[in-house]
NUMARRO-28912 format. One record per residue (C-alpha): residue in three letters; x, y, z. Coordinates in steps of 0.001 Angstrom, whole numbers, plus 524288, in hexadecimal, padded with zeros to 5 digits. Each point is the difference from the previous one (the first is absolute). Layout:
N
ALAXYZ...
END
This chain:
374
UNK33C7A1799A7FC51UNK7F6D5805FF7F7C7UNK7F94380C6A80424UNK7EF777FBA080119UNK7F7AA805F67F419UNK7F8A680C3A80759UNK7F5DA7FD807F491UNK7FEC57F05080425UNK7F0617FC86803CCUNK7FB758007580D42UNK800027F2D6803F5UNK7F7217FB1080A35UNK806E17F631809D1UNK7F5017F6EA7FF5FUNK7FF8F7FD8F7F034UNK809A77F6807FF74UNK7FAA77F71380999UNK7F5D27F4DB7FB5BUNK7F65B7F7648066BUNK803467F3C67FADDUNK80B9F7F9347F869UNK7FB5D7FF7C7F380UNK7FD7780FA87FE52UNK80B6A80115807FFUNK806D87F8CA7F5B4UNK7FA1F807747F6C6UNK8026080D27804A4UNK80EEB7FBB77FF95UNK7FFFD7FC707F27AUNK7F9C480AD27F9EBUNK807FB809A880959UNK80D157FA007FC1FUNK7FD747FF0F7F3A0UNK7F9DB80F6C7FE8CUNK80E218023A806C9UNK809077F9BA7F53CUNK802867F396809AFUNK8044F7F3007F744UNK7F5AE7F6888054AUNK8007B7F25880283UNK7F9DE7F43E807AAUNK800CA7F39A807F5UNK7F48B7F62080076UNK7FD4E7FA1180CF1UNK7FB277F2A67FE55UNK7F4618018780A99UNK7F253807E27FBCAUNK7F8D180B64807A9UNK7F47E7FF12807C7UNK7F778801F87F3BEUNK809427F6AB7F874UNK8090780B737FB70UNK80DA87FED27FA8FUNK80989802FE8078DUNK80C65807FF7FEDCUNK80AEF805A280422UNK803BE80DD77F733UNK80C3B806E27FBFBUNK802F080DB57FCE3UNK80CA8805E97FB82UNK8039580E817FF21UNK80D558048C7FBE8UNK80C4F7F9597F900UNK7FE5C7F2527FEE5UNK80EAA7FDA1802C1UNK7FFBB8096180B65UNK809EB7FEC8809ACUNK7F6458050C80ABBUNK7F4237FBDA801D0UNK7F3E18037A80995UNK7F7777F42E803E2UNK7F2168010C80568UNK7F89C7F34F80341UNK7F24A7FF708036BUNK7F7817F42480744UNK80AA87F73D804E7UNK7F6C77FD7780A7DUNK7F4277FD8B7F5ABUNK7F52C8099B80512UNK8094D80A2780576UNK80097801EC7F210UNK7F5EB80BFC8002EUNK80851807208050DUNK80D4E7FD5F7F81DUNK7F83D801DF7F3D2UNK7FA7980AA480425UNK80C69807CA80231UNK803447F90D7F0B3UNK7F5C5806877FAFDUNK8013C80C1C806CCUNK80EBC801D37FD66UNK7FBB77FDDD7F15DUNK7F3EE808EB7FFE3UNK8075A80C1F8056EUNK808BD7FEE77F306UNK80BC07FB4A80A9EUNK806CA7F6527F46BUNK8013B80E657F72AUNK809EB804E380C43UNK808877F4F88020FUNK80DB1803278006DUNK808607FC547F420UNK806F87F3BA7FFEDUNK7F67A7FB3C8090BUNK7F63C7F5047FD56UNK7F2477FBF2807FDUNK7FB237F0E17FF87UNK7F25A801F280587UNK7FBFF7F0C180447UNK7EF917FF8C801FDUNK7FC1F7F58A80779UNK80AB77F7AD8023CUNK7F4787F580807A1UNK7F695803007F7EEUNK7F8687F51780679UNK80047805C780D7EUNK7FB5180D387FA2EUNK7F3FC7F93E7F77BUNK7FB937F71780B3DUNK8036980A9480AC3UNK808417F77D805F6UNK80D088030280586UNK806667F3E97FBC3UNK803D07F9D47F2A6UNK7F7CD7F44D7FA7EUNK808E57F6DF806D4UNK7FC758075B80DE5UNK80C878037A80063UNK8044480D4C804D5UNK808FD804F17F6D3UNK8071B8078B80823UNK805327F37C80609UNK801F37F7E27F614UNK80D4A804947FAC4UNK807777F7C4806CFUNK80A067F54E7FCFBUNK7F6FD7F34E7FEABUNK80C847F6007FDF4UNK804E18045280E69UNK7F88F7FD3380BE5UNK7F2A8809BA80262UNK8004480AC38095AUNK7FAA37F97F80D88UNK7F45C8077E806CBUNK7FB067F5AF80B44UNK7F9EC809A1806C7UNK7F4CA802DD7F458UNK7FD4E7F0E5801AAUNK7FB3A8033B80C99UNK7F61680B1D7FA83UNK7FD717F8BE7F3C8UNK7F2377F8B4804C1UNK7FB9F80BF5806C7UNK803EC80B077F5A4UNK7F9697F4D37F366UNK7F50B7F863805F1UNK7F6D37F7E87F7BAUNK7F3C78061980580UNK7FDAE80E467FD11UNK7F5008034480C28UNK7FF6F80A7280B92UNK802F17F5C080A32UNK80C2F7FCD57F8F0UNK803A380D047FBF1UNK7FE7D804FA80FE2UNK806B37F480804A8UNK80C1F800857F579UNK8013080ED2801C5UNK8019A7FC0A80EA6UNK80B317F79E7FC4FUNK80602808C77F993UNK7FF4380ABC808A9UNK805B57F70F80B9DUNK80BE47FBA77F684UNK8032580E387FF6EUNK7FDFA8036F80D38UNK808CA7F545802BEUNK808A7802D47F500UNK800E0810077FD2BUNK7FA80805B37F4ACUNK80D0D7FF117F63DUNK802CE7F2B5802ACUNK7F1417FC957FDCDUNK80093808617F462UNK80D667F7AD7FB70UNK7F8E57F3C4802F7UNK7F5A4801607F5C6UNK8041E809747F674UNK80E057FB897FE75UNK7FE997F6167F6A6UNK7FC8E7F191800ACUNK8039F7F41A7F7CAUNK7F7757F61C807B4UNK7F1A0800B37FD10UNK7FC09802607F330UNK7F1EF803F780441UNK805F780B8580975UNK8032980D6A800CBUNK80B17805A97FB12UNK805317F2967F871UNK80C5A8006E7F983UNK7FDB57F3F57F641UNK8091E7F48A7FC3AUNK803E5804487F4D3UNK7FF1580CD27F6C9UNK7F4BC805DA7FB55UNK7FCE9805047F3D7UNK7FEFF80E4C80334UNK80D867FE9B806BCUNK8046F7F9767F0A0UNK7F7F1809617FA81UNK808DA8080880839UNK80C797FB6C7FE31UNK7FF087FFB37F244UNK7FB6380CE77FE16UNK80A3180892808A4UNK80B6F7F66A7F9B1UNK7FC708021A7F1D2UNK7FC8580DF98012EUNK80A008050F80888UNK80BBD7F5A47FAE0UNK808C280C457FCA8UNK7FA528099A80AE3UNK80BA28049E80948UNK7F79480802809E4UNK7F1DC7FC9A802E7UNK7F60A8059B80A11UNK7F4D57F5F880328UNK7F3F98055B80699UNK7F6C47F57780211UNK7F20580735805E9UNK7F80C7F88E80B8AUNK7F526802398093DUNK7FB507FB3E80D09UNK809FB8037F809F0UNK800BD80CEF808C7UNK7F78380BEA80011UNK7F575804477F772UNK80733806B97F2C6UNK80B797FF758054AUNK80B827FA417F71CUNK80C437F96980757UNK80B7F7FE567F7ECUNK804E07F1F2802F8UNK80BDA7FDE57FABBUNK804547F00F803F6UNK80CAF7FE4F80178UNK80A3B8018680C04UNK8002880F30805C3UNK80DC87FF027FE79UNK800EE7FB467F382UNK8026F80A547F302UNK7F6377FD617FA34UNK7F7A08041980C2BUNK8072280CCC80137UNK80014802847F1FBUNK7F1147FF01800B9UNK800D78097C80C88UNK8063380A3B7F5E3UNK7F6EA7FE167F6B9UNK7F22E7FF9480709UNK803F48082D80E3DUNK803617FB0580D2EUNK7F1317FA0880350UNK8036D7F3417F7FFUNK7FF267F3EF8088BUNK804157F2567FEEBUNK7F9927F45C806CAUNK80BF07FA27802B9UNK8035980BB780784UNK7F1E38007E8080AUNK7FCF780B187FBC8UNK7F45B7FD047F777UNK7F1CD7FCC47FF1FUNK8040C7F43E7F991UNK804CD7F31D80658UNK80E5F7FB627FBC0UNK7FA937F6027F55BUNK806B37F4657F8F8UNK7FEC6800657F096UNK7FE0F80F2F7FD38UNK80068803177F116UNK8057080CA4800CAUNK80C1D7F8C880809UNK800267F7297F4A2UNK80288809EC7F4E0UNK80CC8803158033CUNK802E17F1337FE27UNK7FAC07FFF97F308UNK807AD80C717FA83UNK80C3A7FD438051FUNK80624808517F518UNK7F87B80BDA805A1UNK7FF90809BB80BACUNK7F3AD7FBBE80516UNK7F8C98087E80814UNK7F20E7FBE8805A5UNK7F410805EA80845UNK7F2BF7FAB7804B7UNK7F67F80BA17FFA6UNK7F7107FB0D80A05UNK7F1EB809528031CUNK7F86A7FE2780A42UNK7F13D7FA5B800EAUNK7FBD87FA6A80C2EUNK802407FAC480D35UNK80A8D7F4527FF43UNK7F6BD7F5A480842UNK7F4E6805017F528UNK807027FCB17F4BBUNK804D47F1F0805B4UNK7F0B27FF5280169UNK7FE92802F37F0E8UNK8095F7F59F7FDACUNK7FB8B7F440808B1UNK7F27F8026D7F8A9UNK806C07FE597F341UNK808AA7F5C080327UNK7F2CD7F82080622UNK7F8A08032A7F301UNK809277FA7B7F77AUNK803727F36480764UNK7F3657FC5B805E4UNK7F39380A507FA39UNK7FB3F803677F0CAUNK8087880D077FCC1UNK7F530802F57F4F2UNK7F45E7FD9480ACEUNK7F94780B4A80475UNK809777FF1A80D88UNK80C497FF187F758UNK7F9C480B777F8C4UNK7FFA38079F80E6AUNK80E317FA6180296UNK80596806F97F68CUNK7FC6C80BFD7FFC1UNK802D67FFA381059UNK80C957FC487F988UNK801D780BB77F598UNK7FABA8095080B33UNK80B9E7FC87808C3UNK809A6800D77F5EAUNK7FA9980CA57F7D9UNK7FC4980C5480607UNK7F5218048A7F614UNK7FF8C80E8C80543UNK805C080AA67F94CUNK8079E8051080BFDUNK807497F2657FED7UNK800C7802587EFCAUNK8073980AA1802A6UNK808A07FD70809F0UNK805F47F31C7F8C2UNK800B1806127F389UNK806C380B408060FUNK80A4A7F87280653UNK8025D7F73C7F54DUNK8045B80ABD7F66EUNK808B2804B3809DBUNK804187F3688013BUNK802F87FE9C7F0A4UNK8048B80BCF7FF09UNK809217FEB4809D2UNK8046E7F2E07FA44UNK801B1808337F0E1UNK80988808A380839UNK807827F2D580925UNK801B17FAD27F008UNK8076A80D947FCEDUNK8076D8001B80B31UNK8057C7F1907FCA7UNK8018B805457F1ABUNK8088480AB0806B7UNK807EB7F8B080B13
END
């Protein structure tokens, strides 16, 4: 890797990061393209609260035939996107594309649910968590009986204290009865059932996972090694990045990502993360869709608030959208309950993820060499 430019600007950790999706957008654009990045852009067919155009935004530094390739998505999960781009923009900002190894190439993707991120809404415009929706829709769906059970008390039609005290209850005596990571399983795992719910996995594919698709397969079609870091926010402690990396603890890929990023990676599968074992993770999907390549993935997942506080953010939003007016004065107070559980808008928390995710790239650059090398 390239030694870093001692004469490089002083770059605050905050700069990148934007209060909105359009000058987040924005920011990305004129970044990547200050950086030399080949630009380009997918239309999502849904407007913005203010009746914006939508869109989901390439950049490309490096060879375009490369034969290893760095991938960095942002805003899978639609508002977790301040964060993602964030770390885009900072990466970019600090002159980062200038020191990437040679032979190397970085696809930055910017808002991948560009819907989610305008509306501050986890969820793409088909409430459907993308995250679960890359599964195989001409088998049978995952099964998840026990979210049935929650599914009236976690999404009720009336958004009032009573109802909020009383559900809460509910929920509270389902994980009494239950244990925390089997409660946690049971609504965050994915579900294929109720189309108004949390943490739906659709019936068929969305467009950001096309969008998807169709990006990694025509730009990476002659890739043999690729890192994928896809950035998230709302599990674990405050600032604090775990490296998720979805696939069997066993498996090579797993330990391959255990010499790349250190021995604190975890795997869901394993138990041994924040996050619940889910059914239709992207990230599991890539390797599917490259299976020329060496495909090796991580979820860089920072810390906001309390777990039963951001299921709180979400009920609201998934009540809004399903039963309330998301451009009311109420849905205007929604969402920003919503981007304040899923962006920490402190500088302490700047820092801390933009920190970690240049180690994180960084590290990936080297993981690249080393396959160059084996």
């Amino acid at each position: 890797m390239k030694p870093a430019d001692s004469s490089s600007p002083n770059i605050s950790s905050a700069s990148g990061f934007s209060a909105s999706y359009a000058v987040a957008l924005s920011r990305f654009v004129a970044s990547a393209g200050a950086a030399g990045g080949v630009l380009d852009q997918v239309t999502n067919p849904e407007r913005g609260p203010g009746s914006e155009v939508l869109t989901t935004d390439l950049a490309w530094f490096g060879p375009a035939s490369a034969e290893r390739v760095l991938v960095v998505i942002s805003g899978t999960h639609g508002v977790e996107g301040y964060c993602g781009p964030g770390v885009q923009s900072d990466w970019l900002q600090r002159g980062e594309a200038s020191r990437v190894p040679s032979g190397i190439a970085v696809l930055l993707i910017h808002a991948i649910n560009p819907y989610g991120f305008a509306w501050n809404r986890r969820v793409t415009e088909d409430n459907v968590d993308l995250n679960r929706n890359w599964v195989d829709f001409d088998q049978p769906l995952p099964a998840n009986p026990a979210y049935a059970t929650l599914h009236t008390s976690l999404c009720q039609t009336h958004w009032s204290e009573d109802a909020l005290q009383r559900t809460a209850a509910e929920q509270m005596a389902f994980i009494a009865a239950n244990g925390m990571p089997p409660s946690q399983a049971a609504v965050s795992g994915g579900q294929y059932t109720h189309a108004d719910g949390l943490f739906y996995g659709g019936l068929a594919p969305t467009w950001s996972r096309l969008t998807q698709t169709r990006i990694l397969r025509e730009r990476l079609g002659g890739a043999g090694q690729v890192a994928v870091i896809d950035i998230h926010t709302g599990l674990g402690m405050w600032g604090f990045g775990e490296q998720i990396v979805p696939v069997a603890r066993e498996s090579t890929a797993f330990v391959r990502a255990a010499r790349w990023y250190g021995g604190a990676i975890t795997s869901p599968s394993g138990g041994t993360s924040a996050s619940a074992d889910i059914s239709g993770d992207g990230l599991w999907a890539a390797a599917a869709l490259l299976p020329h390549a060496e495909v090796t993935v991580m979820a860089l997942e920072f810390g906001t608030q309390p777990i039963l506080q951001v299921l709180q953010a979400l009920r609201a939003d998934a009540w809004l959208h399903a039963h309330g007016d998301p451009l009311s004065a109420q849905g205007d107070l929604i969402r920003r309950q919503v981007r304040d559980t899923f962006y920490g808008d402190r500088d302490d928390w700047k820092g801390m993820v933009t920190g970690q995710s240049l180690l994180a790239i960084r590290q990936a650059f080297m993981g690249l060499q080393e396959s160059e090398s084996g």
